[in-house]
C-alpha positions, 0 to 999 in steps of 0.5 A: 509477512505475507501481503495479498490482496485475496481473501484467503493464502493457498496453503495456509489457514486464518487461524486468528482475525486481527483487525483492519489496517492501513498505510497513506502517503503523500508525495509531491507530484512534479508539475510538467508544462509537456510530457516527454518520456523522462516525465513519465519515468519522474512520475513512476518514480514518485507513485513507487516511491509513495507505494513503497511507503504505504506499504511499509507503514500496512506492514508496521501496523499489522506487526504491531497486532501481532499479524503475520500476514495481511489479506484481501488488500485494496490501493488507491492512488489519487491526485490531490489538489494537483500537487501531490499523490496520495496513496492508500493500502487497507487489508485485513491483519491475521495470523495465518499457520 
């Protein structure tokens, strides 16, 4: 499946509009007392990890519409409450040739 946060693919052609899709994820935050650089490396790790979730459920959710790509795709990540990090992907499900 083709994922991309334009509006269009080079090379290929939206032959069909699908509809709108997304994929959330929480993940808990780690609460630090200092900052030290394995702090910042935990941190990656846990908003990689809730992106890579996101993302998966974008892609199950336009393969169910029958999509093969997904375009002009947005991310948000937010903090929530303090504890967790809440992401967001949305795109356009199409079928592309």
């Amino acid at each position: 499946m083709i994922l991309t946060t334009t509006n269009s693919i080079e090379g290929f052609k939206i032959i069909e509009y699908k509809g709108i899709v997304t994929g959330t994820s929480f993940e808990l935050k780690t609460k630090f007392s200092f900052k030290t650089e394995k702090n910042k490396e935990i941190t990656h790790d846990v908003i990689s990890e809730a992106k890579e979730i996101a993302f998966k459920e974008l892609q199950t959710n336009a393969a169910n519409l029958k999509a093969n790509a997904v375009v002009g795709i947005s991310l948000d990540i937010e903090t929530v409450n303090g504890s967790y990090f809440f992401v967001s992907v949305t795109g356009t499900a199409v079928n592309v040739a």
